[in-house]
C-alpha positions in Angstrom: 0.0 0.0 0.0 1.4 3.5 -0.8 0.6 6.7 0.3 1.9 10.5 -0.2 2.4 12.4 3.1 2.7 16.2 2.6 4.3 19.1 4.1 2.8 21.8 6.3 3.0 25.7 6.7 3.0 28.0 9.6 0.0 31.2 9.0 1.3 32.7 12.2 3.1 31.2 15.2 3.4 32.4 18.7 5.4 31.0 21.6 3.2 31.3 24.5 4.5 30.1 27.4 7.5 27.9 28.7 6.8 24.4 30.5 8.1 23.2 33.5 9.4 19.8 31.7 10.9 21.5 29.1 8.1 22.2 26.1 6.5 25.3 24.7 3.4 25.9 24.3 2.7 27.1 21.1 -0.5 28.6 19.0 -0.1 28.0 15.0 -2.6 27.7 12.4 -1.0 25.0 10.4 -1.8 24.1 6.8 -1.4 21.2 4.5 0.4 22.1 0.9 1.0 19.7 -1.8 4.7 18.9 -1.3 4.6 15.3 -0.8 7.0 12.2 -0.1 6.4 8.8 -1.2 5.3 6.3 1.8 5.1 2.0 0.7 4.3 -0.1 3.3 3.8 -4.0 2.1 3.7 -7.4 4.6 7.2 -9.1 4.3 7.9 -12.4 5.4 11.7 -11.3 6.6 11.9 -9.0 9.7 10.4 -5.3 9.4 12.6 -3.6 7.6 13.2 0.7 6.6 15.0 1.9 3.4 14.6 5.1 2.0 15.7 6.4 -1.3 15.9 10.5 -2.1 16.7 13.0 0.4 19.6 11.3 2.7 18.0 11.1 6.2 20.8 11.1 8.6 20.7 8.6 11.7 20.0 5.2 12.0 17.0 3.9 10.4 15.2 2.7 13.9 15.3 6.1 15.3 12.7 7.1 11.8 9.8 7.9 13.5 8.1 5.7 10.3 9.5 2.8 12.0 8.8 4.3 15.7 5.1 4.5 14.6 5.0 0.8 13.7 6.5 -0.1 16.8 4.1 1.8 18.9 1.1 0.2 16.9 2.3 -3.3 17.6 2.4 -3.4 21.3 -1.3 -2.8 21.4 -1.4 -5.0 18.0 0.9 -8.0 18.7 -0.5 -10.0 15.5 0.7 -7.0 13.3 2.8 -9.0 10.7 6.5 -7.9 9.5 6.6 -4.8 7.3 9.1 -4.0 4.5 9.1 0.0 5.0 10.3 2.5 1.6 10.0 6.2 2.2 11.3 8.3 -1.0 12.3 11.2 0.5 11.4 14.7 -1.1 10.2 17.4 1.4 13.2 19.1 3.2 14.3 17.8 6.4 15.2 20.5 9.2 13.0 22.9 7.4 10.2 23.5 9.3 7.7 22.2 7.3 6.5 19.0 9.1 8.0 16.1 6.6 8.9 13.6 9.4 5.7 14.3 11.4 3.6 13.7 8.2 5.8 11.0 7.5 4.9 9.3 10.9 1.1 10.3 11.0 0.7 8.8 7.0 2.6 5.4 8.6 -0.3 5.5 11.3 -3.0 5.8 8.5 -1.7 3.3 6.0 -1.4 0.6 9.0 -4.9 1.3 10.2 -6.3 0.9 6.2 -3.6 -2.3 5.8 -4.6 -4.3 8.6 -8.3 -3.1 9.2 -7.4 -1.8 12.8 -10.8 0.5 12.5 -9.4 3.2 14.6 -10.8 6.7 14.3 -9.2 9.6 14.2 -9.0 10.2 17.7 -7.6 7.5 18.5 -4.8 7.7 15.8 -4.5 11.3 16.8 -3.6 9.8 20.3 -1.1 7.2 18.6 0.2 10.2 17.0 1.0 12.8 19.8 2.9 10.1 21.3 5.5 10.0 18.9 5.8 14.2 18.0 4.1 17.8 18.3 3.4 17.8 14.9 1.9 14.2 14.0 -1.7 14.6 15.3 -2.1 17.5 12.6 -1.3 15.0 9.8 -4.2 12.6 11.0 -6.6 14.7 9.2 -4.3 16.8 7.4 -7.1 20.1 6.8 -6.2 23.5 7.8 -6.6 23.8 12.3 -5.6 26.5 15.1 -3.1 23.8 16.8 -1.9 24.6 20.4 -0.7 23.1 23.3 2.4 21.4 22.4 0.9 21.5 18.8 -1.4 18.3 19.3 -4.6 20.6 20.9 -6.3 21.0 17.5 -9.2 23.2 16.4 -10.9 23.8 12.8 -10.6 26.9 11.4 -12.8 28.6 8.1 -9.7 29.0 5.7 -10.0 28.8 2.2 -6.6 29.6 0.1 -8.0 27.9 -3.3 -6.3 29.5 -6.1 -3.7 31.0 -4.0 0.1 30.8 -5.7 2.6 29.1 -3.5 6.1 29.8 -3.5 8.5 27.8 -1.0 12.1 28.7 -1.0 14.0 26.3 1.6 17.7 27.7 1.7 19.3 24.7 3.3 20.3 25.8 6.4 19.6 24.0 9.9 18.5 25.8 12.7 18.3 23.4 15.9 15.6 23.6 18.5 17.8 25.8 21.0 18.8 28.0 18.4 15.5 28.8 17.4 14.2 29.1 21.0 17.4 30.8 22.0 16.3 34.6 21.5 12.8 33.4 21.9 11.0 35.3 25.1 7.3 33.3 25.9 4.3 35.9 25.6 0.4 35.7 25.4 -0.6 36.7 21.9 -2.0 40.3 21.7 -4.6 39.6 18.9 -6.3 36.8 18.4 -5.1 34.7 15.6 -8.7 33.5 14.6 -9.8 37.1 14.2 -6.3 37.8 12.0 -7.1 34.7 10.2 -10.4 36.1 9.0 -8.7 39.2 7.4 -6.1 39.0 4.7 -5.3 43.0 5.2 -4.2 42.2 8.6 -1.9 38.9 7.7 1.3 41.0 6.6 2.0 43.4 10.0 0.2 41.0 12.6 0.1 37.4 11.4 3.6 36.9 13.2 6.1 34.1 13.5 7.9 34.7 16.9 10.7 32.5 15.5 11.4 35.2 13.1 12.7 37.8 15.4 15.9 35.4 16.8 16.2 33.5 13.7 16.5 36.8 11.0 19.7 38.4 12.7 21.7 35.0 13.2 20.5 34.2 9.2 20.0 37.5 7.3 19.7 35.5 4.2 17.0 34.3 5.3 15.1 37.3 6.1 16.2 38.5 2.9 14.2 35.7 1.0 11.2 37.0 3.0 11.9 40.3 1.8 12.6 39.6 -1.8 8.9 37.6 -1.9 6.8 41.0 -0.5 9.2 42.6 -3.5 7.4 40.2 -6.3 4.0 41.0 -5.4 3.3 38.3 -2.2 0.3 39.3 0.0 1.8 37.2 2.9 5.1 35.9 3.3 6.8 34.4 6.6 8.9 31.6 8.0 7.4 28.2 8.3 7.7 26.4 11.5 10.8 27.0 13.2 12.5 28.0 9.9 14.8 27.9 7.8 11.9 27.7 4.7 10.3 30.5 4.0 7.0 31.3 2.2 4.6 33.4 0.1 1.3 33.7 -1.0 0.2 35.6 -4.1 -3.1 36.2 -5.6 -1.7 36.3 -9.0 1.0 33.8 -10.6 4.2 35.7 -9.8 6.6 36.8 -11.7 9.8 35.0 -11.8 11.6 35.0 -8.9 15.3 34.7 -8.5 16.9 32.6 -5.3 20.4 31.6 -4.8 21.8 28.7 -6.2 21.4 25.5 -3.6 17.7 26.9 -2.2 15.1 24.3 -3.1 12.1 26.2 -4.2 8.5 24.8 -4.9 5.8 26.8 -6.3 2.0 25.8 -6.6 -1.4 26.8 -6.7 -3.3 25.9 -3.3 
């Protein structure tokens, strides 16, 4: 069985408060673009197995949380059978666009389909949480106001159809403690559903909080944002926790030069 797990964006993301174990808590509406890796799952009579072909993935192929979403499926489902596991590898890793955590959530679907588990989506949502932020998002994959750690999720009226899509990913890492480095926890002062509901206000208060300790450390980065507003973008940000970078035109935009090495994607939503 094969499926196609996609990437995700950030319309806004604010950091509102520290944890006593460590976590954030966050407040994000994320939404699903068509960016998609390549997901085959079939029954194998050898031991499970993980390859990937694509994108290197660095690490050892047990820590994939593909493989750590199987594993958590079979100790509630002992009779799973062995699985021979091929992810092709196209959405940017490190990039903040969710490729592992759609990775893992798609895994969770296709097993539930292949071996007629008939668990719902709150229950795979569950399954999900447990093995990242992100994952519960990809259960259902629409457009949601996600807070908490990212798993508290809530719909949200958001229609982007016919919206042009650029993606530029520049290839640089930024680590967790770099990007929560200059990062100072605050309750939001509008309220993101209410900015949602208003394109005019998406460009001066749709706000990634990433953005402000990420942009000095990587002015190249910031300058991609910059040079998207330049070609006519009605909203342009970083996604996630960076280093990709986004924007959203009404019209098809014109074409847009990046540095060589940047990955860029462009579609209509």
């Amino acid at each position: 069985m094969i499926s196609f797990p996609n990437a995700k964006i950030n319309l806004g993301l604010h950091i509102t408060a520290k944890r006593k174990n460590g976590f954030h808590t966050i407040e994000s509406c994320m939404v699903p673009i068509p960016l998609l890796d390549g997901l085959e799952m079939i029954v194998s009579t050898k031991k499970t197995s993980f390859e990937s072909t694509g994108l290197e993935i660095p690490g050892n192929a047990k820590d994939n949380l593909i493989f750590k979403a199987y594993q958590l499926l079979k100790k509630d489902f002992p009779s799973l059978p062995e699985v021979s596991i091929h992810l092709h590898k196209n959405i940017p890793m490190g990039a903040g666009l969710g490729g592992g955590s759609a990775d893992a959530a798609f895994a969770l679907n296709l097993m539930n389909n292949l071996f007629d588990l008939i668990l719902d989506d709150f229950f795979l949502e569950e399954y999900a949480a447990e093995l990242g932020s992100d994952c519960p998002f990809f259960i259902e994959n629409t457009p949601k106001i996600a807070r908490g750690r990212g798993e508290i999720l809530e719909p949200v009226i958001l229609d982007l159809t016919g919206t042009y899509l650029v993606l530029i990913n520049p290839g640089i890492h930024i680590g967790t403690k770099e990007a929560y480095a200059g990062v100072t926890p605050a309750a939001p002062k509008v309220k993101l559903e209410d900015v949602l509901a208003d394109r005019n206000r998406w460009k001066n208060e749709l706000v990634n909080d990433f953005e402000a300790s990420i942009f000095p450390n990587h002015p190249e980065i910031a300058a991609i944002k910059e040079r998207l507003y330049d070609h006519g973008a009605y909203y342009a940000a970083m996604s996630g926790s960076g280093s990709s970078v986004f924007g959203l035109f009404e019209d098809k935009p014109t074409s847009i030069e990046w540095n060589k090495g940047c990955f860029m994607f462009e579609t209509v939503l």
